[in-house]
MARDRENVEX-39871 format. One record per residue (C-alpha): residue number from 1; residue in three letters; x, y negated, z. Coordinates in steps of 0.25 Angstrom, whole numbers. Layout:
BEGIN
> resi, resn, xx, yy, zz
> NUM, ALA, X, Y, Z
...
//
This chain:
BEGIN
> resi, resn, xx, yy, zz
> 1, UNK, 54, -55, -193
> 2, UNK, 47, -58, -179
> 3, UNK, 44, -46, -170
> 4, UNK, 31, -40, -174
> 5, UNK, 26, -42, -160
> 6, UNK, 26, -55, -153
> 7, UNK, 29, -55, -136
> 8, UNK, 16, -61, -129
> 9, UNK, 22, -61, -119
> 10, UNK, 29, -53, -105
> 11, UNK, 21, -43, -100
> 12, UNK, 21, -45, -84
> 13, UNK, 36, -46, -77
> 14, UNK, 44, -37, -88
> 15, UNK, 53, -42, -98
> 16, UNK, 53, -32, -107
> 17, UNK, 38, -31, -111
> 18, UNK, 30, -41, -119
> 19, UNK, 15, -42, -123
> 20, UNK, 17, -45, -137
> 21, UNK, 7, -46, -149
> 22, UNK, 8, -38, -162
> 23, UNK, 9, -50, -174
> 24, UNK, 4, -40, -183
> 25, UNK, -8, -34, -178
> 26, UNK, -11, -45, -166
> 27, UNK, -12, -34, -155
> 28, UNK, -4, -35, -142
> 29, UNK, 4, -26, -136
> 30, UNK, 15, -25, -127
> 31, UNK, 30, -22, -129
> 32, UNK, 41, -18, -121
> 33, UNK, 55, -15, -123
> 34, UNK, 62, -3, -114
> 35, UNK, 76, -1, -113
> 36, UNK, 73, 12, -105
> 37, UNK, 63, 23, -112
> 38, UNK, 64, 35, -117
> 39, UNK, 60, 35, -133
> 40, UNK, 56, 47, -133
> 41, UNK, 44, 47, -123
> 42, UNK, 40, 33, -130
> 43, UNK, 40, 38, -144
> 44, UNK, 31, 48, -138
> 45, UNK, 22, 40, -129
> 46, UNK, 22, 32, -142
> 47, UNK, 13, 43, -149
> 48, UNK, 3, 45, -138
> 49, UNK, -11, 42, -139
> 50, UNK, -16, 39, -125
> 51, UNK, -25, 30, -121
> 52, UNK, -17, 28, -106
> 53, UNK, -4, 27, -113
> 54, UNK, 0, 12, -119
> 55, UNK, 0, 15, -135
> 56, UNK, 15, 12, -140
> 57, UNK, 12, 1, -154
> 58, UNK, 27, 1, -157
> 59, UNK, 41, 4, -154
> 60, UNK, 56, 0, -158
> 61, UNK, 68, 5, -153
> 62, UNK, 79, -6, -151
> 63, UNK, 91, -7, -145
> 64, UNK, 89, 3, -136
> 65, UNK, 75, -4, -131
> 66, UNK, 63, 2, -135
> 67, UNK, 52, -7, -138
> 68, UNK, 37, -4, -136
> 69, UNK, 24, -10, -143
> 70, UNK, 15, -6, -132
> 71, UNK, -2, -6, -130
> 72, UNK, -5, -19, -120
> 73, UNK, -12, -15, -111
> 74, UNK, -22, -25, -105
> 75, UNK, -21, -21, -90
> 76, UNK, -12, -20, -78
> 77, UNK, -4, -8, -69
> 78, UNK, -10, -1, -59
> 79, UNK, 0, -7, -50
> 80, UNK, -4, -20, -53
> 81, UNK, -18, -19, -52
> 82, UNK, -16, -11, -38
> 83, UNK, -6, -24, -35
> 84, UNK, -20, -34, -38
> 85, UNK, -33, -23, -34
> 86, UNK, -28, -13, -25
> 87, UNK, -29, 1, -25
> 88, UNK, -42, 9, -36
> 89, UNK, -52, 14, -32
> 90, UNK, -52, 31, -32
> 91, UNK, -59, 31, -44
> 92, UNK, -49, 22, -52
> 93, UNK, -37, 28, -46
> 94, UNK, -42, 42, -53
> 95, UNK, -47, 35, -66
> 96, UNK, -32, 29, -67
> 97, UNK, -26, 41, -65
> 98, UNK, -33, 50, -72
> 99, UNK, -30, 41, -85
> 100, UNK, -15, 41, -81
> 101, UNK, -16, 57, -82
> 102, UNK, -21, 55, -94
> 103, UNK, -9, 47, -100
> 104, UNK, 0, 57, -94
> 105, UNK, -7, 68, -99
> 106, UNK, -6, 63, -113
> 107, UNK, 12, 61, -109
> 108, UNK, 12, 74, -102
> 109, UNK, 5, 80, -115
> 110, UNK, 15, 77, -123
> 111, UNK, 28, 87, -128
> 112, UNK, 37, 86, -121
> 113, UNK, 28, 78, -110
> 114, UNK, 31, 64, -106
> 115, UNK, 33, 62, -93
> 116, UNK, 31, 48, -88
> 117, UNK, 38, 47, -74
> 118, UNK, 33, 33, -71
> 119, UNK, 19, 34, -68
> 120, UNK, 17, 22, -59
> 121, UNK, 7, 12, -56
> 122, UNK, 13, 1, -65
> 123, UNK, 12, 10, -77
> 124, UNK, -1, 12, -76
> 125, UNK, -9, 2, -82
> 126, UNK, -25, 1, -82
> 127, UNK, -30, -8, -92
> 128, UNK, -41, -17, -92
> 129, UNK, -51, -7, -99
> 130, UNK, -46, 3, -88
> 131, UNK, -36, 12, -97
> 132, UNK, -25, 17, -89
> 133, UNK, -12, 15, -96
> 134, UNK, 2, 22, -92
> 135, UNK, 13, 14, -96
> 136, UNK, 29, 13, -97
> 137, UNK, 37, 26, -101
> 138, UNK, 49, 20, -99
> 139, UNK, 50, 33, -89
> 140, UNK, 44, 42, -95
> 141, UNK, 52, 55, -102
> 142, UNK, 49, 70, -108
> 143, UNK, 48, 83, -102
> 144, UNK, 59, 91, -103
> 145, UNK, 56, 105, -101
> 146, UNK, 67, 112, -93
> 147, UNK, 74, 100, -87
> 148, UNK, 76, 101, -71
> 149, UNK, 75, 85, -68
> 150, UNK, 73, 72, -77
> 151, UNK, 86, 66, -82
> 152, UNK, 84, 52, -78
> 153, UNK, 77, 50, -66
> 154, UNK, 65, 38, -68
> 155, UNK, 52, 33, -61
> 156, UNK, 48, 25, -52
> 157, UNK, 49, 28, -37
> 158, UNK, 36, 28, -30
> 159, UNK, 31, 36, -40
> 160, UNK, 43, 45, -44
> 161, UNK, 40, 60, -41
> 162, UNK, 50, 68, -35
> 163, UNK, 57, 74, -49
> 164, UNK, 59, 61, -54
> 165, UNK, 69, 61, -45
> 166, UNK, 77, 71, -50
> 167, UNK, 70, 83, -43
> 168, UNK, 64, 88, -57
> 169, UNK, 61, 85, -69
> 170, UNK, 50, 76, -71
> 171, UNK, 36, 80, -77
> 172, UNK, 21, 79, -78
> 173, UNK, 20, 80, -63
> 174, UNK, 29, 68, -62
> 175, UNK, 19, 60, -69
> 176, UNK, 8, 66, -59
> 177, UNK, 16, 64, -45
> 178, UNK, 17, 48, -50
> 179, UNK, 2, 48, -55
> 180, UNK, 0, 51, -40
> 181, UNK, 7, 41, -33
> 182, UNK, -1, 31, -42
> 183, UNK, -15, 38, -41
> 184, UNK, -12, 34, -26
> 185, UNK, -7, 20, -29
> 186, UNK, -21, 19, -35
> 187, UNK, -29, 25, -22
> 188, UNK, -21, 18, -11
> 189, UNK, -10, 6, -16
> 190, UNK, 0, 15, -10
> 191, UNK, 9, 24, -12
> 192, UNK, 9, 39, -6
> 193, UNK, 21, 38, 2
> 194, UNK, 11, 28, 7
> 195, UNK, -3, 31, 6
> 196, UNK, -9, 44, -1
> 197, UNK, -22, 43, -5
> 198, UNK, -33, 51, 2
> 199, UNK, -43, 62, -1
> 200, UNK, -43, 69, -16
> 201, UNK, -37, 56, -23
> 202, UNK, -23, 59, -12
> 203, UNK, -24, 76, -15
> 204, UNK, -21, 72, -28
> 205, UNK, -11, 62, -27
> 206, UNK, -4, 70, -18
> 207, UNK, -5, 82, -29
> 208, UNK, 2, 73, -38
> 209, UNK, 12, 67, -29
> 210, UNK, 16, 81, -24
> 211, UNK, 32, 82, -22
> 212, UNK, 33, 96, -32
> 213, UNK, 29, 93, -45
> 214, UNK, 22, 107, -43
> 215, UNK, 12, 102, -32
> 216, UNK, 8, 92, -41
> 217, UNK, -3, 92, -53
> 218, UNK, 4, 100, -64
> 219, UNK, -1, 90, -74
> 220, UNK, -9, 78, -76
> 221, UNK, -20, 85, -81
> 222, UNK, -20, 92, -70
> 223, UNK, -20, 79, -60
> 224, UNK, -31, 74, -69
> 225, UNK, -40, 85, -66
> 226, UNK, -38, 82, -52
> 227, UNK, -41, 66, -53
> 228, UNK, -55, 71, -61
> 229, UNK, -58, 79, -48
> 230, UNK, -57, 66, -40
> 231, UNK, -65, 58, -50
> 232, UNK, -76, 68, -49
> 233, UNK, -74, 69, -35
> 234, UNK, -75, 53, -30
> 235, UNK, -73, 53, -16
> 236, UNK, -64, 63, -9
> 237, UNK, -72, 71, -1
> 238, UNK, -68, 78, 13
> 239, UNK, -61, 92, 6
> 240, UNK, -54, 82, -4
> 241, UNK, -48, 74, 10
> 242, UNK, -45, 88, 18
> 243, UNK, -37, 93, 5
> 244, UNK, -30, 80, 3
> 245, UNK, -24, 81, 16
> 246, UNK, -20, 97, 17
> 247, UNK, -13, 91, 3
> 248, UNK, -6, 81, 11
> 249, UNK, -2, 89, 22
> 250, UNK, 4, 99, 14
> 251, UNK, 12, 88, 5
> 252, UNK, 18, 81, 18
> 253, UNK, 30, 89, 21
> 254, UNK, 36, 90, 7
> 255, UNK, 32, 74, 5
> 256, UNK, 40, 71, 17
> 257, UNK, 53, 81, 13
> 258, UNK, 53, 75, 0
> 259, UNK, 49, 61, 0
> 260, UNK, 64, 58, 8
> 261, UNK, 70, 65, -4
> 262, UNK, 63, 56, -14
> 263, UNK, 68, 44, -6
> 264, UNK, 82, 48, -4
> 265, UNK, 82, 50, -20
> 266, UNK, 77, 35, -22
> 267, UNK, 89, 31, -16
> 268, UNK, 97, 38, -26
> 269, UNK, 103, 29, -37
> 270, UNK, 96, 32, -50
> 271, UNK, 105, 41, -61
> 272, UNK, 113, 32, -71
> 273, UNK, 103, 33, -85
> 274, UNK, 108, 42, -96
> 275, UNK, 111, 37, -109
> 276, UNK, 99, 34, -120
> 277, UNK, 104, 47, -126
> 278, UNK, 104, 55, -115
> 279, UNK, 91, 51, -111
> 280, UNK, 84, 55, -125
> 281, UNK, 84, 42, -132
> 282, UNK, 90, 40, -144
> 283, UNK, 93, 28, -155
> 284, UNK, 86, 21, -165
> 285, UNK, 89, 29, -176
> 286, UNK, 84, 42, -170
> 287, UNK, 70, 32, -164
> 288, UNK, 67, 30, -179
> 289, UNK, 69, 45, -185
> 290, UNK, 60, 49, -175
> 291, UNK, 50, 36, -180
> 292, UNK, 53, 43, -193
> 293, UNK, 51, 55, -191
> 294, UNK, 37, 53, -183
> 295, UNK, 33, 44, -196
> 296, UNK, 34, 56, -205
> 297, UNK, 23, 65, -198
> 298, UNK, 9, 64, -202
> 299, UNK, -2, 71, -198
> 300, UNK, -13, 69, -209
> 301, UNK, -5, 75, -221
> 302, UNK, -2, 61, -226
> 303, UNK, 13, 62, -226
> 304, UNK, 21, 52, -234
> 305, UNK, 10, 43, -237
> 306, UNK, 6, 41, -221
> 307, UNK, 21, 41, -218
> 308, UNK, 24, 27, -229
> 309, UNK, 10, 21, -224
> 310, UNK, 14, 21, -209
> 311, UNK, 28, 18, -213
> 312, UNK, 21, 4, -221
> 313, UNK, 12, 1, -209
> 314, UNK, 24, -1, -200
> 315, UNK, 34, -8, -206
> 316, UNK, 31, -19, -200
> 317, UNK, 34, -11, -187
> 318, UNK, 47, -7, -191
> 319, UNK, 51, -20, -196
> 320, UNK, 49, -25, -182
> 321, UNK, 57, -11, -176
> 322, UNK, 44, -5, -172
> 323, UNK, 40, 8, -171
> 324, UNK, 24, 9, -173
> 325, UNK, 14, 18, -166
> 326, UNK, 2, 18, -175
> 327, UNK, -7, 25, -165
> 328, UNK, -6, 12, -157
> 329, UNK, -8, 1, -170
> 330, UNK, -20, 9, -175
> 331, UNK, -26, 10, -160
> 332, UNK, -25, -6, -157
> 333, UNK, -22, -13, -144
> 334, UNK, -36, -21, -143
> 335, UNK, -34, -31, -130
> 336, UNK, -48, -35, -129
> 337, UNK, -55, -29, -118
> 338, UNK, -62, -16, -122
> 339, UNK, -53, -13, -133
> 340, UNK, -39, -11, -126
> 341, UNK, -40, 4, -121
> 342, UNK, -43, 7, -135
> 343, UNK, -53, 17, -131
> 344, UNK, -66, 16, -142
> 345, UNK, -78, 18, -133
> 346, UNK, -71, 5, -125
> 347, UNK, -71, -2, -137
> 348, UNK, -84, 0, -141
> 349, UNK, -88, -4, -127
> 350, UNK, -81, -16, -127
> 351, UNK, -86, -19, -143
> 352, UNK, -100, -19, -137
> 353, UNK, -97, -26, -125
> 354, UNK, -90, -37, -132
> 355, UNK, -103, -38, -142
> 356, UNK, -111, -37, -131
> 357, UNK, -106, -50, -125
> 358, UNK, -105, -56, -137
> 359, UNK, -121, -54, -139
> 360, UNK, -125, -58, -126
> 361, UNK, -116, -72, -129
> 362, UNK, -121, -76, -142
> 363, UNK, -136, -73, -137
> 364, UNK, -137, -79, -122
> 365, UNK, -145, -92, -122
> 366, UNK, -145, -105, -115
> 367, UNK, -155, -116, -111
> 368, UNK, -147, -127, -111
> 369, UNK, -143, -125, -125
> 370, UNK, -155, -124, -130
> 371, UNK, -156, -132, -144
> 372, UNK, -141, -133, -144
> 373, UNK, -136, -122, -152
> 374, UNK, -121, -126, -151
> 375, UNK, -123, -128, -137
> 376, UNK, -129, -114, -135
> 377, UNK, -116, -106, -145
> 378, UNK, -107, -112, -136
> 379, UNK, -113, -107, -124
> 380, UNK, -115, -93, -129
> 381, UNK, -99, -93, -135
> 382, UNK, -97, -98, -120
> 383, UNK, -105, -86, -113
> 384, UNK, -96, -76, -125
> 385, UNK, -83, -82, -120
> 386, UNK, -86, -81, -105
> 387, UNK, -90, -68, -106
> 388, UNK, -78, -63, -114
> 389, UNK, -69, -68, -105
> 390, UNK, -76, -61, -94
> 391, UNK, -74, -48, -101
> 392, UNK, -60, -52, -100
> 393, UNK, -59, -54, -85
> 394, UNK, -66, -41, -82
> 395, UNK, -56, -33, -91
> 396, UNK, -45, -43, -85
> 397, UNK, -41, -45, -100
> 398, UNK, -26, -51, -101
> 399, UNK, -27, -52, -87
> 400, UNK, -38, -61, -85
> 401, UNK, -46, -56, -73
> 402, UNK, -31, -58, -66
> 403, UNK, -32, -71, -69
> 404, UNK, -46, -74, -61
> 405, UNK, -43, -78, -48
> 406, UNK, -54, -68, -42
> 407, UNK, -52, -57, -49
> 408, UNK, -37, -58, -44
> 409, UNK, -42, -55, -27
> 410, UNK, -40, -42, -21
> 411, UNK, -54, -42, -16
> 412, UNK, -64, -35, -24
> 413, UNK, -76, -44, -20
> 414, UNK, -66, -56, -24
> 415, UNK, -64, -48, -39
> 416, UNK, -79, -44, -41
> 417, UNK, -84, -59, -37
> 418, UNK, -73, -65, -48
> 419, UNK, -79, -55, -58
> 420, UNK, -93, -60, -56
> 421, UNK, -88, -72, -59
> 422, UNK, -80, -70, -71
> 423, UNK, -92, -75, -81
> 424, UNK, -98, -86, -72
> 425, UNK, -82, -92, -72
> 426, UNK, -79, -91, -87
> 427, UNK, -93, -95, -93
> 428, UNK, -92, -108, -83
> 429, UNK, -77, -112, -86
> 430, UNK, -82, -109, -103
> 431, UNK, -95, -118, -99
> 432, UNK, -85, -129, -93
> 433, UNK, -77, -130, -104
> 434, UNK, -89, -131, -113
> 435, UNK, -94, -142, -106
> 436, UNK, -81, -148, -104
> 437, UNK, -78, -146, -120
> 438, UNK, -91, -152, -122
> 439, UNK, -90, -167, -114
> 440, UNK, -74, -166, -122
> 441, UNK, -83, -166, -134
> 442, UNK, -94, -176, -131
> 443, UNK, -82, -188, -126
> 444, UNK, -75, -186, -139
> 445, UNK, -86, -187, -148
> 446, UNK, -90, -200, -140
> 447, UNK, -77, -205, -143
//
């Protein structure tokens, strides 16, 4: 039978992801297919309920691949939306960040905590309802209490702090000392060896970026407590500047003794990978035991029963080699604007917005149509279309303020004038096809 999901089509440059529709339900998502991951991590990122964590709809194990039915997320990476806009304001920077603690908070939470060694501006997502998303966890691995370093080196270099190379084992405060580097990418478009940021926004950053874990913030929650102080604060005021810099006179000498260490380790080839079993993953048969096994908990008391109803609700799943995560199927994946965060006060918003507009539409009047009541629907359908499309412009739905060529300069008074004109552009070019619809019309009826 055909593959319960359909490809769409490639999602950017890679190969191995799709945006793919779900034949079933009509919903979109995305799918990707790994041939390096950690099972273990997925099954448990895969439970998580978090709103800056991309839901998991489905997974099959095959071949040693493992494929994903992911939440789509209607947006782009910080690193591509500092590629096209620049650097954030201070104010963004610590809005971003602080929801990024908040998806690691809910990773480090878990037990035994899962660390996610990748932290990076391209996974890092804002979407366009302004949810910030950490993806890919293709590096990601559990705590190990006791263990001296990590068993298999991973990351990304300009972000990679120094235990991932080997000097200990990695933890919470790895995720912290990466969340640094990008809190600065997000002030100055640069990197730290480069450019720190100044006054209490750099204090920070340095904090996080600090060479022993044990200089650094201790947890995210700790971190988060910190950006709140900046939030509250605005502006860094003179004391927030003078102790910024004691911080970074301090941090130099052991920065500078360190930072050739680092680089001669970059140099060093990477260690050959360990086999799948040595690495913790483990085959098919024992993928679905564990499925199994999960399926026969139940928390409300309702036992067998629950158990033979979930088991009927996805055999269509299982026909197609999926696994299903209900949390995900009953949440949804709305890609209208207003309903794709999934958070409710949104959607109420956006319910009322829409009906708003909708209102406004069907009661707006016009001179020139006066005694012609086709004349005057069509002109109000008109005005309902233009403005819908203009809500999709604004909330750059599928792209599409990307594909304005205003709203594509890299100057701000260029952007907000193409906003102003967003309405006036789409009403005309509906009004011109109208009238052009219309004289179609008129010759084939003189025919």
């Amino acid at each position: 039978m055909p593959d319960r999901y359909q490809e769409i089509a490639p999602i950017g440059k890679y190969k191995n992801i799709w945006l793919v529709l779900d034949r079933d339900t009509g919903k979109i998502y995305v799918r990707k297919c790994l041939e390096t991951f950690n099972q273990e991590v997925y099954e448990r990122v895969a439970r998580l309920h978090n709103i800056h964590i991309p839901g998991i709809a489905a997974w099959k194990l095959e071949e040693g691949r493992l494929w994903l039915i992911e939440e789509y997320i209607n947006g782009e990476t910080l690193e591509e939306r500092i590629s096209h806009w620049g650097s954030f304001t201070r104010d963004e920077a610590v809005g971003i960040v602080r929801q990024v603690c908040e998806a690691l908070a809910c990773l480090h939470s878990q037990e035994p905590p899962v660390i996610h060694r990748d932290v990076k501006l391209s996974n890092i997502m804002l979407s366009h309802d302004g949810v910030v998303k950490l993806i890919d966890y293709n590096a990601a691995r559990l705590y190990e209490k006791g263990l001296n370093q990590d068993t298999r080196l991973i990351g990304t270099e300009a972000y990679a702090a120094p235990e991932q190379f080997g000097f200990a084992q990695t933890d919470a405060r790895t995720d912290i000392y990466a969340l640094g580097v990008v809190f600065n990418y997000l002030l100055t478009g640069e990197h730290i060896k480069d450019r720190t940021a100044e006054g209490d926004c750099g204090a920070v950053i340095r904090k996080c970026t600090q060479m022993d874990p044990k200089q650094r913030y201790q947890s995210v929650s700790e971190l988060d407590q910190a950006l709140q102080v900046l939030q509250m604060n605005g502006s860094a005021g003179v004391r927030a500047r003078d102790a910024a810099e004691t911080t970074k006179t301090a941090v130099t000498a052991e920065t500078t003794e360190t930072a050739k260490m680092i680089e001669s380790l970059h140099a060093k080839p990477a260690p050959t990978s360990r086999t799948d079993k040595e690495a913790g993953f483990h085959g098919e048969d024992r993928y679905k035991e564990r499925r199994r096994e999960t399926g026969r908990r139940d928390s409300d008391g309702r036992g067998a029963d629950r158990h033979q109803e979930r088991k009927n609700e996805t055999n269509q799943y299982q026909e197609d080699g999926y696994e299903r995560n209900e949390h995900v199927e009953k949440q949804g994946i709305w890609p209208i604007p207003g309903f794709r965060s999934g958070v409710w006060w949104k959607k109420l918003l956006a319910v009322a917005g829409y009906l708003f507009i909708i209102y406004v539409s069907l009661r707006v009047e016009f001179k020139a149509d006066a005694g012609r009541p086709l004349a005057l629907w069509a002109d109000r359908i008109l005005v309902l279309i233009s403005l819908l499309l203009t809500v999709a412009v604004y909330t750059n739905y599928h792209g599409a303020a990307a594909k304005m060529p205003l709203l594509r300069s890299k100057k701000g008074w260029i952007r907000r004038l193409g906003y102003c004109m967003v309405w006036p552009f789409t009403y005309g070019i509906l009004i011109l096809l109208e009238v052009m619809v219309t004289l179609l019309f008129q010759a084939v009826v003189k025919i």
